[in-house]
C-alpha positions as CSV (number, residue, x, y, z in Angstrom):
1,X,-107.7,51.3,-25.5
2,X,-104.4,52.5,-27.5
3,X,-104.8,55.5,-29.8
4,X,-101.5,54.8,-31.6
5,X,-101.0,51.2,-31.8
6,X,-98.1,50.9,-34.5
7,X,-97.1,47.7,-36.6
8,X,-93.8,46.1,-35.9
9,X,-93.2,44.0,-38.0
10,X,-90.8,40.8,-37.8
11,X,-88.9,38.9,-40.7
12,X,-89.6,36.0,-42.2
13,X,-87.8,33.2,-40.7
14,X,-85.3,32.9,-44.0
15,X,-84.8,35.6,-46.7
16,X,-82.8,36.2,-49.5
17,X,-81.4,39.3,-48.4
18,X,-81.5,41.7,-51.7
19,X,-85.1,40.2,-52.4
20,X,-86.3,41.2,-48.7
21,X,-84.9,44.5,-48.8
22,X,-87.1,45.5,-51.8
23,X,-90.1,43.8,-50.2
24,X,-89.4,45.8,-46.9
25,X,-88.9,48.6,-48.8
26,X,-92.4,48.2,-50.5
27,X,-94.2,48.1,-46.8
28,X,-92.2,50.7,-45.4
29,X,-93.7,53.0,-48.3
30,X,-97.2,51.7,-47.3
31,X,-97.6,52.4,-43.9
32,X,-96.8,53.3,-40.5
33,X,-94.1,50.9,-39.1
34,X,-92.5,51.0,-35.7
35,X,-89.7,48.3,-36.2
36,X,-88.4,45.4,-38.0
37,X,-87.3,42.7,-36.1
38,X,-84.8,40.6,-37.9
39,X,-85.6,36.9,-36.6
40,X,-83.8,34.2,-39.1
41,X,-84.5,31.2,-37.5
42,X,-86.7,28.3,-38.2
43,X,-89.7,26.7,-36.5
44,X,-87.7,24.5,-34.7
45,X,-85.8,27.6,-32.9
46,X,-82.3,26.8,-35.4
47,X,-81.0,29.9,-36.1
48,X,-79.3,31.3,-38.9
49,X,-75.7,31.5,-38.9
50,X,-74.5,34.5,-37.3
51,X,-72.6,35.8,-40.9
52,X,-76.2,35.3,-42.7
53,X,-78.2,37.9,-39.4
54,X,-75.0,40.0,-40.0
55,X,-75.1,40.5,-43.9
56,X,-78.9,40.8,-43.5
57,X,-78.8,43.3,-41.0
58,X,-75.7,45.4,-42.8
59,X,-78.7,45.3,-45.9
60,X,-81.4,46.5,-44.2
61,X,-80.4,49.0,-41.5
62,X,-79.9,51.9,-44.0
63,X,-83.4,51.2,-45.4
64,X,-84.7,51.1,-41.7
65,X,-82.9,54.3,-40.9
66,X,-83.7,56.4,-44.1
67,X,-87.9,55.9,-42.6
68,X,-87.0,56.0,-38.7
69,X,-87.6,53.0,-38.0
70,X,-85.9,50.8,-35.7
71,X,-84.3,47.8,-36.4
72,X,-83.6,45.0,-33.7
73,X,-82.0,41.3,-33.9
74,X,-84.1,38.4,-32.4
75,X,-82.3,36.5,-29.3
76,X,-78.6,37.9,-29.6
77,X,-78.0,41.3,-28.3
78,X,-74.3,40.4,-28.7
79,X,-74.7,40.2,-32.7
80,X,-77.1,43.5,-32.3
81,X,-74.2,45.4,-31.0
82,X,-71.7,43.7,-33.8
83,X,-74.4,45.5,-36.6
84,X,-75.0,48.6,-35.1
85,X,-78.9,47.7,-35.1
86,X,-81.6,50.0,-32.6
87,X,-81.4,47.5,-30.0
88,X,-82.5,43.3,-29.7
89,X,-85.4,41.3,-28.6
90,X,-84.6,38.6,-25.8
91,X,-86.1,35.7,-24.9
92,X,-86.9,34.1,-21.3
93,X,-83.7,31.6,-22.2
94,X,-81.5,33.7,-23.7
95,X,-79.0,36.9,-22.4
96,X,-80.5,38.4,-19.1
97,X,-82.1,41.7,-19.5
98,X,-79.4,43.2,-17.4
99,X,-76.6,41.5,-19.2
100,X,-78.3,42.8,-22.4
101,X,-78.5,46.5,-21.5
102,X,-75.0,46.6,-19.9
103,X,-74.2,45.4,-23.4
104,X,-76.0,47.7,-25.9
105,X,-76.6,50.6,-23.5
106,X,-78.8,53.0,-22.3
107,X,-80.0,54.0,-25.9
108,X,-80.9,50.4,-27.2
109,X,-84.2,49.0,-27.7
110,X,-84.8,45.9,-26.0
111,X,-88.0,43.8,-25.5
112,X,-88.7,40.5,-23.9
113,X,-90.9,37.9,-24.8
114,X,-93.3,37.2,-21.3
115,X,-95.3,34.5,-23.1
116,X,-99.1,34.8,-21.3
117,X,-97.0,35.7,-17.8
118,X,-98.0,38.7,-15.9
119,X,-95.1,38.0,-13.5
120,X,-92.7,37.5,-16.1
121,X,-93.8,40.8,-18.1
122,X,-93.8,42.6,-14.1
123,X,-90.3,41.6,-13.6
124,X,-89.2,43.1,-17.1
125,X,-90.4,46.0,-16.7
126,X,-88.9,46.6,-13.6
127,X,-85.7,45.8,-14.8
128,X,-86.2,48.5,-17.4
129,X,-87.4,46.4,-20.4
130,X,-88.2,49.3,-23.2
131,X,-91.2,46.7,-24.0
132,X,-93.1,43.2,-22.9
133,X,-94.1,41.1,-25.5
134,X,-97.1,38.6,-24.8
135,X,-98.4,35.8,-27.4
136,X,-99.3,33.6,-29.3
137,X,-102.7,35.5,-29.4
138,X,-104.0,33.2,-32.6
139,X,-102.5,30.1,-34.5
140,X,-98.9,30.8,-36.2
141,X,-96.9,28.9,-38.7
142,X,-93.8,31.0,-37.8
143,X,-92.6,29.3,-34.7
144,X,-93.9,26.2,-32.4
145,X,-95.5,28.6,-29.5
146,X,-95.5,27.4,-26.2
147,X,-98.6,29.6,-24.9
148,X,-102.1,30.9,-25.8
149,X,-102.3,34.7,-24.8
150,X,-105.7,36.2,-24.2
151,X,-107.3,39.6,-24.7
152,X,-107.6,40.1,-20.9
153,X,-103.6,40.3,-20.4
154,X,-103.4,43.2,-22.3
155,X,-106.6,45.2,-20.9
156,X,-104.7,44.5,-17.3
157,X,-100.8,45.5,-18.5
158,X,-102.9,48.3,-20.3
159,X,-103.6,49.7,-16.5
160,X,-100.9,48.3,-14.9
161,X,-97.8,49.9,-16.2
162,X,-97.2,52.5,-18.6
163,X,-94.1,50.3,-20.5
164,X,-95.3,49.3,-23.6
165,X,-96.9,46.3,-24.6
166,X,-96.7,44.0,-28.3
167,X,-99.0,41.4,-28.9
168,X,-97.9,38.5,-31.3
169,X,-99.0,35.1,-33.0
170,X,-101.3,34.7,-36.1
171,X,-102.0,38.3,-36.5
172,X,-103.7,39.4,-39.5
173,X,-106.3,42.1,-40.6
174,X,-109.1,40.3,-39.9
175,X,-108.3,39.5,-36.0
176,X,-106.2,42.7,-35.2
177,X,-109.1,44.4,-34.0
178,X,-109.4,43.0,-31.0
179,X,-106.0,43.5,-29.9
180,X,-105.5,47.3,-30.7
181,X,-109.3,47.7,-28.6
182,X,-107.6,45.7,-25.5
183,X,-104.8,48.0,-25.3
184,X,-102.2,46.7,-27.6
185,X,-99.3,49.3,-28.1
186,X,-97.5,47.1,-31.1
187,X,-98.8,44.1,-33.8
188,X,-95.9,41.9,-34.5
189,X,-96.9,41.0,-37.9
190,X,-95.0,38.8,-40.0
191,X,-96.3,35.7,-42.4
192,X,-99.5,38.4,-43.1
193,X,-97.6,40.8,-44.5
194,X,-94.4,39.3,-46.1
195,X,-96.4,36.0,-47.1
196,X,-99.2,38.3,-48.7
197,X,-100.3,36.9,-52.2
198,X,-101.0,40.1,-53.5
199,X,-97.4,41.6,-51.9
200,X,-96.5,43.5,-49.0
201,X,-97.8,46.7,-50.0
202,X,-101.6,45.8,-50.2
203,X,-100.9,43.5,-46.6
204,X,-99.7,46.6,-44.8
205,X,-103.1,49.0,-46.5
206,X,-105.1,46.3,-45.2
């Protein structure tokens, strides 16, 4: 079991940049938060033109640095470097992990999404991933999720390794649970916060 598991949470997939900011800014004043990761694409996998992640992330890294907490750009460690963000979160089809730390360094933050793959989230963290990601762990209008992750994939990474582990997909307050008590490190949260009816503030208490 983890004794700090820490939210991380992750964009919507569009935002009006101002708006977000004061919505982020709302959470951050709520609660614990590890990291933002700024993902601006849409279900299909379309992102956001790279002008739009820019201007977002030149909006909300001074918010994200003024509480410690990191920010990092979904899929394009390239356009993390161009913003000066904490680091970037990788894909299986996008920049290799090696390509991606030769890029941002040492220093950066970089995760990898390893799907419901213990030998995909083996070979990360060999290759010096900072993190592993495994979902979808629940049902999630955010993005068309190619696997079902269950509890038992984090009780083993739990033991396995020491690098540490996010679970994402569907998250809310009513399933979390489960997740921290199989060894979950991080909750990528995103549609159960920022799509809360009663705001951001009371999503992040809960």
């Amino acid at each position: 079991m983890t004794d700090s598991c820490r939210l991380y949470l992750v964009s919507p997939p569009a935002i009006d940049a101002a708006a977000f900011a004061r919505a982020f800014e709302e959470a951050l004043g709520a609660g614990d938060v590890a990291c933002l990761q700024l993902r601006l694409k849409d279900r299909a996998g379309t992102p956001a033109p790279d002008d739009d992640i820019l201007r977002a992330a030149e909006t909300l890294l001074p918010i994200a640095r003024a509480r410690d907490v990191a920010l990092l750009i979904n899929d394009r460690p390239d356009l993390a470097k161009r913003a000066g963000a904490d680091g970037a979160h990788i894909g299986q089809s996008d920049m290799s992990l090696s390509e991606a730390r030769a890029l941002l360094g040492d220093r950066a933050s970089i995760g990898v999404t390893c799907h419901a793959s213990k030998d995909l989230a083996l070979e990360a963290g060999a290759a010096g991933a900072d993190y592993v990601a495994f979902g979808a762990f629940f049902p999630t209008g955010t993005k068309d999720a190619p696997t079902r992750a269950t509890l038992d994939i984090l009780e083993w990474w739990s033991h396995a390794t020491t690098v540490p582990c996010v679970a994402i997909g569907g998250i809310t307050p009513d399933n979390c649970g489960a997740l921290v008590r199989a060894g979950a490190d991080f909750l990528a949260v995103s549609n159960a916060v920022w799509g809360a009816e009663d705001g951001p503030a009371a999503a992040m208490k809960r």
